[in-house]
Residue frames relative to the residue before (quaternion, step in Angstrom):
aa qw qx qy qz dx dy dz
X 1.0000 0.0000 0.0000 0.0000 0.00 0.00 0.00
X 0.5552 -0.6632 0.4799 0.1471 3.56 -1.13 0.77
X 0.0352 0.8040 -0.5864 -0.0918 3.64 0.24 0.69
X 0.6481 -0.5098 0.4476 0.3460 3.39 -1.47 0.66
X 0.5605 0.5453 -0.3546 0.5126 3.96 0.85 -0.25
X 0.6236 0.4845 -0.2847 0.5434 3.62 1.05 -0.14
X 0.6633 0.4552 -0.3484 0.4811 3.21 0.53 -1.24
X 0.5558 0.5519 -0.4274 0.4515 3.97 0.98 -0.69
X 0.7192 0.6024 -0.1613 0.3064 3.05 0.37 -0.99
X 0.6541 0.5240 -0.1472 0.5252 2.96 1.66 -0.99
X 0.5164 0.5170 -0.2736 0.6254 3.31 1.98 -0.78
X 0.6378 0.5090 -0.3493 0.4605 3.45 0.12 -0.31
X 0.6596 0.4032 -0.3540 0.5262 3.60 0.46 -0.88
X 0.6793 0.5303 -0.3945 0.3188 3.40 0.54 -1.55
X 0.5627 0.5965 -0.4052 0.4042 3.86 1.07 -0.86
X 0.9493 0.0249 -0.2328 0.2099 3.00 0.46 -1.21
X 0.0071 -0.8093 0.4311 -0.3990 2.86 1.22 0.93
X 0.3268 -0.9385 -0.1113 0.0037 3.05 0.98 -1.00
X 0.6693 -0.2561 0.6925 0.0830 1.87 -2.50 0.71
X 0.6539 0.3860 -0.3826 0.5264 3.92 0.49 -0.81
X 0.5377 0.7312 -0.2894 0.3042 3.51 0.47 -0.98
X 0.7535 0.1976 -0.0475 0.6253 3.29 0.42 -1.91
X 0.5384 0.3202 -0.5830 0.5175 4.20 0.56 0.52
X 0.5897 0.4585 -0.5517 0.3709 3.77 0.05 -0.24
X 0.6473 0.5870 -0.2814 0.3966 3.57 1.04 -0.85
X 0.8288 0.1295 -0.3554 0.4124 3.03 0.60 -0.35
X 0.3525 0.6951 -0.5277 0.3377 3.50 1.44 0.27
X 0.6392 0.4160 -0.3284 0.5572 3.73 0.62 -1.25
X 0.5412 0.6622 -0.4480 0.2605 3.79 0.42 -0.82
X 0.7965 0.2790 -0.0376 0.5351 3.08 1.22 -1.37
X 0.6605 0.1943 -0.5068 0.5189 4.07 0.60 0.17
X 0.6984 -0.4724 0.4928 0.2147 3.79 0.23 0.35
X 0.6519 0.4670 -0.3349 0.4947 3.90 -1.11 0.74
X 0.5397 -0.7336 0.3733 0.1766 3.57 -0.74 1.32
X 0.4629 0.7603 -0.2992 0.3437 3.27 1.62 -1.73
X 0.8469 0.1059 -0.2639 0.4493 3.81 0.17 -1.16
X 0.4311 0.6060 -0.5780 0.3358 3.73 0.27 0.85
X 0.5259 0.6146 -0.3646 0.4613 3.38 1.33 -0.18
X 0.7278 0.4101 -0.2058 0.5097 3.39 1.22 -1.00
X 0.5038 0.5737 -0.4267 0.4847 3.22 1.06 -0.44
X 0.7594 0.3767 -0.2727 0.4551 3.81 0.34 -0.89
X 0.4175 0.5912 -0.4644 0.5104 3.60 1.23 -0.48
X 0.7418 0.5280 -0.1310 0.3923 3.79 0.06 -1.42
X 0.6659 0.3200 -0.3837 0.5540 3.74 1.17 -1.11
X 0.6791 0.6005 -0.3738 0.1962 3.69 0.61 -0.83
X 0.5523 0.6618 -0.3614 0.3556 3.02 1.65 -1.50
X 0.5076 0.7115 -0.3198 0.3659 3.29 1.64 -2.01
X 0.6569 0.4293 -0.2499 0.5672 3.89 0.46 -1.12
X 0.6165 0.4915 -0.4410 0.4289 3.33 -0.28 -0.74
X 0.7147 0.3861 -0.2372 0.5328 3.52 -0.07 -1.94
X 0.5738 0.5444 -0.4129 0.4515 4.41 0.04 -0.20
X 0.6915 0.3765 -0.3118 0.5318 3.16 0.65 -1.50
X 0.7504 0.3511 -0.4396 0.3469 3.95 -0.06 -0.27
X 0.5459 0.4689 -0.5448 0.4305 3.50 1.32 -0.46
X 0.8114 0.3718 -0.3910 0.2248 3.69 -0.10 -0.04
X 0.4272 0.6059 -0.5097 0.4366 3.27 0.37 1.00
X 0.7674 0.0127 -0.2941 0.5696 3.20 1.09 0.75
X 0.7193 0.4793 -0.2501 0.4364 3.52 1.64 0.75
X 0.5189 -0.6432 0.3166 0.4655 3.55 0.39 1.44
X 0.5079 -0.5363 0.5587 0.3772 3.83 -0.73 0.38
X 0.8360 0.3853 -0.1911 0.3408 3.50 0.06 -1.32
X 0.4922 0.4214 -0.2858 0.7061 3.66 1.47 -0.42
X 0.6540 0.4467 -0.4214 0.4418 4.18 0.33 -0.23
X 0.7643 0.4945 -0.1196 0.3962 3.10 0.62 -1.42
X 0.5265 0.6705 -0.1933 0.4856 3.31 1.32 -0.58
X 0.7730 0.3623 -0.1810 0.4883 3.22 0.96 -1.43
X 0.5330 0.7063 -0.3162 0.3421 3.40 1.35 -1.16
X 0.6082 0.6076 -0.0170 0.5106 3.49 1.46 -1.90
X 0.8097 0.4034 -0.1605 0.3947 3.52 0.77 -0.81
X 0.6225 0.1706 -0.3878 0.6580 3.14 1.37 -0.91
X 0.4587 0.5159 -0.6594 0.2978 3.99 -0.27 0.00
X 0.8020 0.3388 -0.3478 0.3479 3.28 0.33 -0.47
X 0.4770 0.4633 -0.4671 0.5828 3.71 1.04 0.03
X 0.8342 0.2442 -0.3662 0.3324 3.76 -0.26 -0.97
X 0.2270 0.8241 -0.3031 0.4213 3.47 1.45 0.42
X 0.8326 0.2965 -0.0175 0.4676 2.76 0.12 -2.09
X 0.4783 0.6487 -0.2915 0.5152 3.35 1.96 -1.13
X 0.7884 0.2780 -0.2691 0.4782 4.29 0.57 -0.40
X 0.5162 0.5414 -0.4714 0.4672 3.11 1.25 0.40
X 0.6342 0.6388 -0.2346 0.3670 3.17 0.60 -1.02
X 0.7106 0.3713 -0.0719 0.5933 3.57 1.05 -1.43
X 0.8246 0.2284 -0.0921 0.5092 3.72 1.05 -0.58
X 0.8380 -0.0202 -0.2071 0.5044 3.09 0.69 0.63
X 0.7167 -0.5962 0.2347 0.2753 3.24 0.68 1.58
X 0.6173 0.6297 -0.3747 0.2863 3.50 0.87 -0.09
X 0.6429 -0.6702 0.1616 0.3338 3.59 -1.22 0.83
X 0.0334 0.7972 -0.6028 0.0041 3.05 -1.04 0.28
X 0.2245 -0.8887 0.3712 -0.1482 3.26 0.17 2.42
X 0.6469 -0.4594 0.4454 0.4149 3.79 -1.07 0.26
X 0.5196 0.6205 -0.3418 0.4777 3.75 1.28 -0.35
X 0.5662 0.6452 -0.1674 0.4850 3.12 0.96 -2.19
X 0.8692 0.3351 -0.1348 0.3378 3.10 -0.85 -1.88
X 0.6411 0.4517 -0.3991 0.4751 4.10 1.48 -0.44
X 0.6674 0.4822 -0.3837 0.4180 3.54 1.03 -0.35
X 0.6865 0.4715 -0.3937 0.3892 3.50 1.08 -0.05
X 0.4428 0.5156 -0.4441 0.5838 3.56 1.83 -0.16
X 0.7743 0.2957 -0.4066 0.3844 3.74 0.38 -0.04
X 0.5210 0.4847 -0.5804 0.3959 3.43 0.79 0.13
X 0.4661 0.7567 -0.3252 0.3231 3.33 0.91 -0.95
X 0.7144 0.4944 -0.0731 0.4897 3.17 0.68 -1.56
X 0.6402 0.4871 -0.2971 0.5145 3.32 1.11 -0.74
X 0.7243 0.5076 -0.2061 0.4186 3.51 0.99 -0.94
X 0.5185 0.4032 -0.3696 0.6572 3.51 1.34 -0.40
X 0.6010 0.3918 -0.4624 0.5210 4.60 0.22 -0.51
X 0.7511 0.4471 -0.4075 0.2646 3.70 0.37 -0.62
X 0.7013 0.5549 -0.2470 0.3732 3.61 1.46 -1.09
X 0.6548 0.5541 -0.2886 0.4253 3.08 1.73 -0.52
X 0.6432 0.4843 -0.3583 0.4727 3.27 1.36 -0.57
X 0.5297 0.7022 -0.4116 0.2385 3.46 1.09 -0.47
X 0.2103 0.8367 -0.4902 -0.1245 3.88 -0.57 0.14
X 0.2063 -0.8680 0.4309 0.1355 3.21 -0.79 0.24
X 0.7195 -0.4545 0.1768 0.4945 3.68 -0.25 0.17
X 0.5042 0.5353 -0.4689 0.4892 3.68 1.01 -0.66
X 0.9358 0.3057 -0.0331 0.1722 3.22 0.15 -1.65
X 0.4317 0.6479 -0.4623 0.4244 3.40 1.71 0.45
């Protein structure tokens, strides 16, 4: 049986999963050479894969949401530290509001177990 502590778990991987993904992308983007685009897609698929199991005990839209949101902070969060790129007072307030969205979304979320 599938417990709902898995399905987290499965969200979790699926994040960073990736996040690794789209930094391989643009790592290979920039030195050049076909070889790590294979891995790069290895990494986005796994990313899917691990999602699809988080939702069998995780609303799609409250999964998918989160999956999307932090990817893009922890994204922007390995750019930033690995490849030098910006990350402004602009930047860092829109990710306290996605945030914010993502905590308004999990709480509104219910599902049968829990109504």
């Amino acid at each position: 049986m599938v417990t709902k502590k898995y399905c987290w778990l499965m969200l979790l991987l699926a994040i960073i999963l990736e996040i690794t993904g789209t930094a391989l992308m643009k790592f290979f983007a920039i030195k050049g050479g076909m070889e790590g685009y294979i891995l790069m897609l290895l990494f986005i698929f796994c990313s899917y894969f691990a999602l699809s199991k988080a939702i069998v005990k995780i609303p799609i839209s409250t999964a998918y949401a989160i999956w999307e949101g932090i990817g893009l902070i922890g994204t922007a969060t390995v750019a930033y530290f690995i490849f030098n790129e910006d990350l402004s007072l602009l930047k860092v307030l829109a990710f306290m509001v996605i945030l914010s969205g993502l905590i308004m979304i999990k709480k509104g979320t219910y599902t049968v177990s829990n109504k």
